[in-house]
N, C-alpha and C positions, 0 to 999 in steps of 0.2 A: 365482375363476378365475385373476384373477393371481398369486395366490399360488403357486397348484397348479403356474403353468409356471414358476414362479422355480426351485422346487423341482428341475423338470427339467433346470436348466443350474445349472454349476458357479456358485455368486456370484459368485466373485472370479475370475471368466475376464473379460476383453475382451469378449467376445458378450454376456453378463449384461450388464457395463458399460454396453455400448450400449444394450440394451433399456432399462435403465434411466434413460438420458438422455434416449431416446424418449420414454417415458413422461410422465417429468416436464415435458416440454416440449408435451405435448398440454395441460395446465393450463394455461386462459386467464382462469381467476378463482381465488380461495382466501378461498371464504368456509368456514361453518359445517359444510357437509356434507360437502367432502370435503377437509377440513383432516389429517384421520387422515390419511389416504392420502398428501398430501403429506409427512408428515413422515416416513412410513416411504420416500419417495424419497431425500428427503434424507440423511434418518439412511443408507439404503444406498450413497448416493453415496461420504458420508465415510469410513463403513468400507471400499469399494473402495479409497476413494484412499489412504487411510492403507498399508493392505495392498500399495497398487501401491506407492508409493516406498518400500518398504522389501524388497518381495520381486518385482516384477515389472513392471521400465521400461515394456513396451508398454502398463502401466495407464495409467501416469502420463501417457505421450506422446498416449493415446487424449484424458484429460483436458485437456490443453494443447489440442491440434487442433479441441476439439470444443467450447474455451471454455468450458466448464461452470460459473466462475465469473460467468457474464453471466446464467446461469441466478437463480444466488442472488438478483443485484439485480433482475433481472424478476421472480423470485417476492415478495419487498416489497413492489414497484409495484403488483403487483396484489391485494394480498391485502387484503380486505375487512372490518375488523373481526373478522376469525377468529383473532386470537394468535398468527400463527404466528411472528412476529418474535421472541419468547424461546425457541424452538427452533431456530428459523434460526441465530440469532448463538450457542447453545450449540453445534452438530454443527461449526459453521464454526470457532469455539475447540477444540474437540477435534483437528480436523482439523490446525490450525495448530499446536499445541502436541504433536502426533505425529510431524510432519516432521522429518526427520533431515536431507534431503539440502540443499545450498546451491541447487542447482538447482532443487530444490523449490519453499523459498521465496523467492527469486528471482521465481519464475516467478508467485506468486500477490500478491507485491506490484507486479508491473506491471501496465501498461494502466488503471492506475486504478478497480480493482475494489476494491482494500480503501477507499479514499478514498468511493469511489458508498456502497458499504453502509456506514462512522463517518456519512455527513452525509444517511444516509435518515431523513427526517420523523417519527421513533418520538415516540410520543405515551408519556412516561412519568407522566402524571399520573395519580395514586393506586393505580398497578400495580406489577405486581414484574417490569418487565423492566428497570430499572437497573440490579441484579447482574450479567444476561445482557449486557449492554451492555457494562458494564466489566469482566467475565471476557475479552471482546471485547477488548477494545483492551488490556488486560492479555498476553494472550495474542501480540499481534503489538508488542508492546514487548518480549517475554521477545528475540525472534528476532530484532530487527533487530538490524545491526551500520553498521559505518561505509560499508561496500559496500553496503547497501539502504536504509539512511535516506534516499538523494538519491529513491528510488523512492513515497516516501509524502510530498514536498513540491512543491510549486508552487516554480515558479522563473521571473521573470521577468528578464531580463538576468545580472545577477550577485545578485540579492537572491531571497530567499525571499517570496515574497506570502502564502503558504497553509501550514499543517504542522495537516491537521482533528485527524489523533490527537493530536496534544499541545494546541491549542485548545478539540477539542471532552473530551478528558479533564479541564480544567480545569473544566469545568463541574459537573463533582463534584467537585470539591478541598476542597468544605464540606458537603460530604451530612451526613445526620444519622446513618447507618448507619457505624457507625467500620470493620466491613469493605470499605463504599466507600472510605472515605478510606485505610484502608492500602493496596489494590490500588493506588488514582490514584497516591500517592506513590511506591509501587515503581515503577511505568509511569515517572513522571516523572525518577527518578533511572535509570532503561534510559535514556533518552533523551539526559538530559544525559552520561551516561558513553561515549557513539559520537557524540554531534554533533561539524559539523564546524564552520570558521567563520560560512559565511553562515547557520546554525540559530541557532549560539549570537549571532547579530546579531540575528536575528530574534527570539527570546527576551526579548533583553534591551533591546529595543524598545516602548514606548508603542504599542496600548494591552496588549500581551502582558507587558511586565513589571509590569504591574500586577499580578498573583499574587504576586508576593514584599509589593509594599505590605498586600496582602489578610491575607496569611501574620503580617502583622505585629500585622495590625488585630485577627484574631483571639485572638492569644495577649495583646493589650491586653485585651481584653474578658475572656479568662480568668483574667487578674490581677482585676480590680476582682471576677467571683465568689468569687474564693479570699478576696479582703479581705471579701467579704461572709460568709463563713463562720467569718474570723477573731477580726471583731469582730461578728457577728450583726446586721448592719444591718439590722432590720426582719423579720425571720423569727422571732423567737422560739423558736429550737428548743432542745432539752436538750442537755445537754452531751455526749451519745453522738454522738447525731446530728451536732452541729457538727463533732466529732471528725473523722468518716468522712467529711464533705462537705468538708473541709480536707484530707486526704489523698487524696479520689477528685481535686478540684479540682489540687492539688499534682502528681500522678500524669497529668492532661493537659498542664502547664504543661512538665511535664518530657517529655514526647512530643513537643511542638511544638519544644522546644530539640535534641533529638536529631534529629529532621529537621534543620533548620537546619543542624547540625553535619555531614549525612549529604549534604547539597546543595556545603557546605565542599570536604570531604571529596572532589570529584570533582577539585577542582584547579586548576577552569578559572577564569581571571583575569575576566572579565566577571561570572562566577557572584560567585564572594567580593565583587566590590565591590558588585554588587546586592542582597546578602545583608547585606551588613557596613552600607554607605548606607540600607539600610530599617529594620534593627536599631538603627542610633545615632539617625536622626532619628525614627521613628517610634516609638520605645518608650526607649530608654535617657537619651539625652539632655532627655527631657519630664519621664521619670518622676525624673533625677537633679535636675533643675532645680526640677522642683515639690517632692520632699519635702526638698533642702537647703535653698533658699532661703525659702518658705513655712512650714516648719512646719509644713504640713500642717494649717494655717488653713483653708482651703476645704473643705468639707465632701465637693467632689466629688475632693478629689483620693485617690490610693492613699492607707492608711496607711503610714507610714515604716519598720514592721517590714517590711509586706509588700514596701514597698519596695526592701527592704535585701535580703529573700529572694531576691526577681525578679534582679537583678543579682547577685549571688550565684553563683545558679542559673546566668547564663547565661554568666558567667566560664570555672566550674567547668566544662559540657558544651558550650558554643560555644566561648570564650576566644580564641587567636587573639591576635595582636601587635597588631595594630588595635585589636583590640576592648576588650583589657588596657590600650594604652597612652592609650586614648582617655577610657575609666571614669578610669585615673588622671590626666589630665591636666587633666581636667573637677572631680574630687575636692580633687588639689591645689594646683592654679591658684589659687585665688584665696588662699591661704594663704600662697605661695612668692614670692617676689621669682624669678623663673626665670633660669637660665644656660641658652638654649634652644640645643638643636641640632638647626643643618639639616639633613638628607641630601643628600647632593648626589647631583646625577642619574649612573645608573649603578650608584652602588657604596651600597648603606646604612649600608657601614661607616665610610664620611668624614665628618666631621662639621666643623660649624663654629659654634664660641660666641662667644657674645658678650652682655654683661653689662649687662639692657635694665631701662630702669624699667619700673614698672609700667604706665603710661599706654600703651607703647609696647611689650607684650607680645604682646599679641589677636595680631594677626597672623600673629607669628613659632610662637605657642603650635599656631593653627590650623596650619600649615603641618608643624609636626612630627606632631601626633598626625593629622594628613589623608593621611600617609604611608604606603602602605599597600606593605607588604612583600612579601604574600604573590598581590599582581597582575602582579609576574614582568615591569614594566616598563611596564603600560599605563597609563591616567589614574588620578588620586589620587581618594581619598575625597571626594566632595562632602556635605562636612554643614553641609546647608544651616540645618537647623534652629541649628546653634552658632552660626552669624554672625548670625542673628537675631534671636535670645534672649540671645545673651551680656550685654550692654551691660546689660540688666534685671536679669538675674540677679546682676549684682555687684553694683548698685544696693541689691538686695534687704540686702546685708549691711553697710553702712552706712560701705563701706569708703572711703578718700580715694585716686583715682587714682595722684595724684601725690605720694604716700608710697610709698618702698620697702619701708619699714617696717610691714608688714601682717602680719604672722603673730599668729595667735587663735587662741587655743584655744576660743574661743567662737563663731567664724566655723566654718560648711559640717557639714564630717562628723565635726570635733573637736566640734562643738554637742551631739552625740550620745553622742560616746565620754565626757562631761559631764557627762554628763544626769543628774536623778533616777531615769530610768527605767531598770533593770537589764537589761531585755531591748533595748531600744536600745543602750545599751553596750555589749552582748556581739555584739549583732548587727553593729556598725560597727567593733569593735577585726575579729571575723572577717571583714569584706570586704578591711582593709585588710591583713589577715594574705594572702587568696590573693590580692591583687597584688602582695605582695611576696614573699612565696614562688611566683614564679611566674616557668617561664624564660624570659618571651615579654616582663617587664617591661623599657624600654628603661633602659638602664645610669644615663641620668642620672636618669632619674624613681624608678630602683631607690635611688640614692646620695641621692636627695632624700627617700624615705620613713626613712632613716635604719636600715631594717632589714636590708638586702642583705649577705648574706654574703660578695661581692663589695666590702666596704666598705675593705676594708685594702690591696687592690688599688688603688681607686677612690686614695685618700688618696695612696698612691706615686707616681702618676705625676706628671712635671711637670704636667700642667695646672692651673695654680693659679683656674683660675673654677671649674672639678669640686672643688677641693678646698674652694674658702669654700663652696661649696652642700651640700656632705657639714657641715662644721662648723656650716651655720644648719640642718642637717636639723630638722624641726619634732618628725620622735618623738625624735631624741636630745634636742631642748630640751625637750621633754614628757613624755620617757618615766619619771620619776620620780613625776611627779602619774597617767600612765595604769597606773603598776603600783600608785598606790595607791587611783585608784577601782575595781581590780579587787580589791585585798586589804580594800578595805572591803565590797564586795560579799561576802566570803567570811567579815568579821567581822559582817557586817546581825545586829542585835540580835534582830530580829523573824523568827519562823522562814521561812526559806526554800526554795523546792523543791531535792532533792535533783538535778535536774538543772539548774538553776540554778547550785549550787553547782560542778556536775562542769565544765560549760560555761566557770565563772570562770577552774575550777584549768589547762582546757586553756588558755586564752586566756593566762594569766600565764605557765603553762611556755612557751610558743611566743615568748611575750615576754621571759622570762628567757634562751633559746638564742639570741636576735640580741642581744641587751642582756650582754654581758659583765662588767659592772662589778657587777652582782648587786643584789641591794636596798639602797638604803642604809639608816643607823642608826632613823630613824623609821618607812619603812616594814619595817625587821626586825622591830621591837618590834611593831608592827602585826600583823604577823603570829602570831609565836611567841607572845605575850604574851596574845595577845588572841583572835584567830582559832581560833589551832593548841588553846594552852589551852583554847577552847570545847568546840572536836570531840573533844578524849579527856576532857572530863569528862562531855559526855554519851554517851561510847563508856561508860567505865566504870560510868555508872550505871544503863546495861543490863545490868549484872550481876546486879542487883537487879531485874531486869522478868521479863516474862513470857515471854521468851522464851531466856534465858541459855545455856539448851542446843544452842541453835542458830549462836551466834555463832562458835566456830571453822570450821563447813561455811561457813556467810555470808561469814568474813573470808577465807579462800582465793580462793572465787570472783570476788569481788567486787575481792580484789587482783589478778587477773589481769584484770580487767574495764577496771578503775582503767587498768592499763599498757598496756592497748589504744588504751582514746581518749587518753589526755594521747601518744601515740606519733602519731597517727594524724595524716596531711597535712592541711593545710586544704588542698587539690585534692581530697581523697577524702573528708573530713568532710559528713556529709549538711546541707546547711545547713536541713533540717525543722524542729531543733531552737528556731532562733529563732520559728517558730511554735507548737513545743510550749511554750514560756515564757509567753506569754500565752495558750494555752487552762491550761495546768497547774494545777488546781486542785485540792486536797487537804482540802476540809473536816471536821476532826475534831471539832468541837461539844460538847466535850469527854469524847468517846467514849473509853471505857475497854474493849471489847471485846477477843479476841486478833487479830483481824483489822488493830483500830488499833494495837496494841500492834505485831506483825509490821512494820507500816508501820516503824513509827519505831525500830524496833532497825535494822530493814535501813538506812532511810537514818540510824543513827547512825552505822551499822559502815560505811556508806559516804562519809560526811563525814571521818568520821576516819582510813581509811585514803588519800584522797586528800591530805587534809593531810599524812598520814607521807609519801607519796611527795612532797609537794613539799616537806617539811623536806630531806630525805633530797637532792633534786636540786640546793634551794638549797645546803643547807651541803657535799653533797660531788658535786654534778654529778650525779648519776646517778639511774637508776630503780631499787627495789627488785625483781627478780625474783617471786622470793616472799617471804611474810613467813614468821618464824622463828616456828617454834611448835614445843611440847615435843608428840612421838608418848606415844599413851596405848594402849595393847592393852588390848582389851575382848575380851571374849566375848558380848558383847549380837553378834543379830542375829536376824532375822524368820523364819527357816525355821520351819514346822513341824514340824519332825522335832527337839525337844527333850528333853533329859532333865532329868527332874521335878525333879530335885535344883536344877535351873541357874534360879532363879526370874526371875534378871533378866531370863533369853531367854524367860520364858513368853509366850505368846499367847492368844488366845482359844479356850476349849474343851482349853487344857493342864493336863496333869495337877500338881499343885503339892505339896509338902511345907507342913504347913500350920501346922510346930515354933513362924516367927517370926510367925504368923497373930495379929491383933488382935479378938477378938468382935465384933459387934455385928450393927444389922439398920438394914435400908434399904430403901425401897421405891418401888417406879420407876413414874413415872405414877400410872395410878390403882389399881394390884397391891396386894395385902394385900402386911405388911413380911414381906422375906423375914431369912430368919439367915445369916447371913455371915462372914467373915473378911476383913479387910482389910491387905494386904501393901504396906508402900511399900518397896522397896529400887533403892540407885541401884549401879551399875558403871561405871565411867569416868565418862565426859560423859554416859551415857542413864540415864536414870530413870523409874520406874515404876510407878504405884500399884495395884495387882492387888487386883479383890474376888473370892473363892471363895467357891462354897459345898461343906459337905463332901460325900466321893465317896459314892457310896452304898454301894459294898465294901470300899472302903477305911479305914479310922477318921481316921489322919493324915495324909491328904490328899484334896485338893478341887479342885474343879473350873471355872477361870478363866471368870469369867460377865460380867467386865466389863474394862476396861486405860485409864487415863488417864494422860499425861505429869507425874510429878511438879513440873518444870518450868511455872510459872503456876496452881499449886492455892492458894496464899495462906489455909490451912485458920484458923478463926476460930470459937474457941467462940462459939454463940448466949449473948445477957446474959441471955435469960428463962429458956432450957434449956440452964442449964448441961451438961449429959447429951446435946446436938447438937453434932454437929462440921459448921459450911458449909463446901464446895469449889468452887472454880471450875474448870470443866475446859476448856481448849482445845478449840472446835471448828471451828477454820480451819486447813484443809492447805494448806501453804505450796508441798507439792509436787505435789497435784492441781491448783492455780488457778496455778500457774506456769508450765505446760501449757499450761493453755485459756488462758492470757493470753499466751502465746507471740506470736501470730499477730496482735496487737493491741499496737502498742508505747505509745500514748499511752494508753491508761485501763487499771484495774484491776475484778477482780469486784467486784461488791457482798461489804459485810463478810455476815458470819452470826454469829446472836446465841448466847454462849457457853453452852455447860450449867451447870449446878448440880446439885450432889450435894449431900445432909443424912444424913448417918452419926447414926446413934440407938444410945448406950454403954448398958451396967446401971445406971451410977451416973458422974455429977460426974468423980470421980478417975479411971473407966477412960476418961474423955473426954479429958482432960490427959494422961494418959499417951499414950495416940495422938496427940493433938496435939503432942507433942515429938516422940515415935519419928519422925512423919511431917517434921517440921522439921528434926530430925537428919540425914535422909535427903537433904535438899533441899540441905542446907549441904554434904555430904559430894560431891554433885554438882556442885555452884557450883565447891569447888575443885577438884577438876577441870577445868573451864574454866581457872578461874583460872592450875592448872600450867600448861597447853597454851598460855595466852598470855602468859608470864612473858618468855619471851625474846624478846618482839616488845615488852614494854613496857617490860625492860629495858634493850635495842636502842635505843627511845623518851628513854628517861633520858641514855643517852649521846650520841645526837644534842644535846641541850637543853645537855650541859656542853660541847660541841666548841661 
């Protein structure tokens, strides 16, 4: 019956309206039975009003007059166990999220209606009205601005007491549902980008600012998972798995740092020092203090890769002059004898040195890096945790106070660049690579790492405490011994991963471009002699592998690959990499497959052409382009549409001339032997060994029943039957699994076990005779390659005499 009169008046008139507010307001319980009913009031309510502010004031105004919003929070109060509270707070977001007019919403964040229903009693245990909840409070964060925020906050005197939507949205800020937590964060970042000052007091107020402590707590606890996946603490999983729980783990690590960044990012000077103060003491400064000083002796602390990752990480996407100057001042302190500069208040570009022992540093150290630039004026960084801990922390390194004379290279984060361990050294040369490529690093801590491009600058001016601090620089006094624990990494006796090796070659170019004076005499020889020599002798004696055919496609790509990373910023270099070094494993057991064969041509042809470019950079500064290789015209290609005559382009099921055809018979599986013909002919670089058999109407030609890559056939008369010829045939595609392995950067397919072919001659001598034709064939291919790479290794020759 009520439908039937709805029907008779227009909905969306005023008259409609009213009945319909009528109606709903006759509801003095909402339980089970007539829960429907209610919700198609509702639901008609918010389509009227949406409809009115947008085509018909007198709706909107009827709405206002008639308070309708009061309606909503009485329906809560009373509603019985019937659910309507996920429906309610959905039409009510719809509604708020359709409003155009200012007046609008104005009108429905006053009087305290949105505040009644955030802090109505919703019972969210083990139901799904959490979404509807915070679709909620999402929805009137999309719309506030700096004109309606003062309407959804308690205000007592001049101070804020109450803001429910930004207290009560915290309350999911750790939900388990990650589309909870990305709405809370967009909510939370609306809010910080219109508050005004007494919000952002209130914010950053005890016990409210404890979300940023929380924010911190969190992303600690998703370091120590990530190290649990690094080094498999107790899990036992296979090395797939670990794979993916290191990169799913990696992949949250770096969402929580993009927030942080995104909280940065709004500007406001309370926000950054809350931000920057929870970040140093709560995670940075613990995690730099445990794994420099300790060792990483305590079983509970982070590993020191992961270590090195995490800070890395938050360089790279938080960064920030604080946050850069403070990692360095923490990194190099104990190392420096310091010429520390104050800022004076006002201006940060005043400075004032003065040339302190060691004992009598602390102080002055905290004051500089507590500096915080980007607070526009307000109070400095309190990190509390540094004055705390420091005192222990130098202890830990067994250094004497009251010595100026401290610099080690065996002391802090030189202990690492040191080390035995390669992926710690690769990992510490690149943190200290993005603080000093980095434009947030302050001028003197820049001139103190000895890397700053700013160095020749620094040297000029009168300041003579700037200039002794640039001349004790610890990498100019070290950077001989740290380019040659990186050129011995690249000469390691024992095979090493090929991203290993790529990781060395960037870390010494990056090292070589601040380092001007280039390598000296021992470490040349190191190189050239030793290293570089290695990588084209095992470049070259892929010539003889199984994969020979493929080396000039390989060495293209893989040169333009090369000039990619050794170019690439450490700001923009994924620091993943240092966790791909200890998962990186490569077990060949000394598998002889073409799958392992493919491995190791690629990472030969990519060792060696890394080496060319850093020959190529050392001796004459620069990257190669491309590499010189001689153009070969082929007629080899894969179309079907072949003419018979053209064998090298045959395919499968192509018609063949069968003039260079070799007899014999062969038999596949468990097939009686068939009669055959066997073609091996090669055309430039591609080669091919074709079996036909003949046509049926044809006499002189046959019909291609099988195709293997001459390339990896290694043909081997049998010693019993002399009268067999054994083949190995490739059965790994290099360009099918490069594909599917696309989308997966740390693991490769499983190999696949290669075919065999046994060729059955008339007799002994028709068996040798194929056996050379087919060798012939293979040799006439090779060189080809070999042309095609004469002027890259000719090129190679003459770098060696410059």
């Amino acid at each position: 019956m009520l439908r039937s009169l709805w029907r008779s008046i227009d909905r969306f008139s005023v008259q409609h309206f009213q009945y319909v507010i009528n109606e709903l307001r006759k509801i003095k319980v909402v339980d089970e039975h007539n829960r429907e009913l209610v919700m198609n009031l509702l639901q008609s309510v918010v389509e009227i009003v949406t409809y009115g502010d947008r085509q018909d004031p007198h709706i909107f105004e009827c709405f206002m007059e008639r308070q309708v919003l009061a309606d909503f929070v009485r329906i809560l109060k009373i509603s019985q166990e019937s659910k309507i509270d996920g429906p309610l707070l959905q039409y009510l977001s719809i509604m708020i999220q359709n409003m155009d007019s200012e007046h609008a919403i104005f009108y429905c964040f006053s009087n305290g209606y949105m505040n009644n229903i955030i802090l109505h009693p919703y019972k969210f245990d083990g139901g799904d009205l959490a979404p509807y909840y915070v679709s909620f409070l999402r929805a009137i964060s999309n719309k506030i601005n700096k004109d309606t925020l003062c309407l959804l906050v308690n205000v007592q005197g001049d101070a804020v007491v109450s803001f429910p939507l930004y207290t009560e949205a915290l309350r999911f800020a750790q939900h388990e549902e990650k589309m909870i937590q990305t709405a809370i964060r967009a909510l939370v970042l609306n809010i910080y980008n219109v508050s005004d000052d007494m919000v952002y007091q209130f914010i950053s107020t005890p016990p409210v600012s404890e979300y940023f402590s929380d924010l911190v707590r969190r992303l600690s606890n998703l370091c120590f998972c990530l190290d649990d996946f690094v080094y498999d603490k107790g899990r036992k999983m296979d090395a797939q798995k670990r794979r993916d729980g290191v990169i799913l783990e990696a992949d949250k690590i770096a969402d929580e740092l993009h927030y942080f960044k995104d909280i940065l990012s709004v500007g406001e000077p309370r926000l950054t020092r809350l931000v920057t103060e929870n970040l140093l003491n709560g995670l940075v400064f613990p995690l730099l203090f445990s794994f420099m000083a300790s060792k990483n002796k305590n079983g509970s602390d982070l590993s020191a890769i992961t270590s090195l990752y995490i800070i890395s990480c938050l360089l790279q996407v938080v960064g920030g002059r604080s946050m850069i100057n403070n990692v360095a001042g923490v990194i190099l302190y104990h190392i420096l004898n310091l010429n520390v500069r104050i800022p004076s208040e006002g201006n940060a570009s005043d400075v004032h040195d003065d040339v302190k022992t060691f004992s009598k540093c602390l102080n002055e150290v905290e004051r500089v890096i507590c500096y915080d630039p980007e607070s526009n004026g307000s109070e400095s960084i309190n990190v509390t945790y540094l004055g705390a801990h420091w005192e222990g922390f130098m202890s830990s390194f067994n250094i004497n106070s009251s010595n100026s004379e401290i610099c080690s290279k065996r002391s802090g984060i030189f202990a690492f660049v040191f080390c035995e361990d390669q992926s710690l050294l690769l990992a510490s040369i690149f943190l200290l690579l993005i603080l000093t490529e980095s434009k947030d690093l302050d001028c003197l801590l820049s001139s103190m790492s000895g890397l700053s491009e700013k160095e020749d600058e620094m040297l000029q001016t009168d300041d003579t405490s700037i200039s002794k601090s640039v001349d004790e620089s610890i990498f100019i006094r070290f950077m001989p011994e740290i380019l040659n624990a990186l050129l011995n990494v690249l000469a390691f006796q024992q095979p090493l991963s090929i991203m290993m090796l790529w990781n060395a070659g960037w870390c010494l170019q990056k090292l070589l471009n601040f380092h001007r004076e280039g390598l000296n005499g021992d470490n040349l020889l190191l190189f050239t002699q030793t290293s570089y020599d290695q990588s084209r002798v095992n470049f070259l004696n892929e010539l003889g592998g199984v994969w020979f055919d493929h080396i000039p496609d390989t060495l293209i790509t893989e040169s333009a690959s090369c000039v990619r990373v050794l170019e690439q910023s450490s700001q923009y270099k994924d620091p993943l990499f240092m966790l791909e070094l200890v998962l990186h494993h490569q077990p060949t057991n000394g598998q002889t497959s073409s799958y392992f064969a493919w491995q190791r041509m690629v990472d030969a042809v990519k060792a060696f052409i890394l080496h060319f470019q850093l020959k190529t950079f050392i001796l004459k500064g620069v990257l190669v382009d491309k590499p010189l290789l001689n153009m070969i015209s082929s007629s080899t290609n894969d179309s079907r549409v072949i003419r018979a005559s053209d064998v090298s382009s045959a395919s499968f099921g192509s018609n063949v001339s069968l003039e260079s055809g070799i007899p014999c018979g062969i038999a596949f599986s468990n097939s009686e032997i068939r009669d055959i013909y066997v073609i091996p002919v090669a055309s430039g670089i591609i080669g091919k060994l074709l079996l036909a058999e003949k046509h049926p109407f044809r006499s002189r030609h046959g019909v291609v029943i099988a195709i293997a890559p001459l390339a990896g056939l290694f043909p081997k008369i049998d010693e019993d039957h002399p009268s067999w010829l054994h083949l190995q045939i490739r059965e790994f595609d290099p360009q099918f699994y490069s594909t599917k392995a696309r989308g997966n950067h740390l693991s490769m397919p499983d190999h696949l076990a290669d075919g065999r072919w046994t060729l059955g001659f008339p007799n002994a001598r028709a068996c040798e005779e194929a056996h050379l034709v087919i060798l012939n064939e293979i040799t006439k291919q090779r060189s080809a390659v070999e042309y095609m790479l004469a002027p890259l290794l000719q090129d190679d020759l003459e770098l060696a005499k410059s």
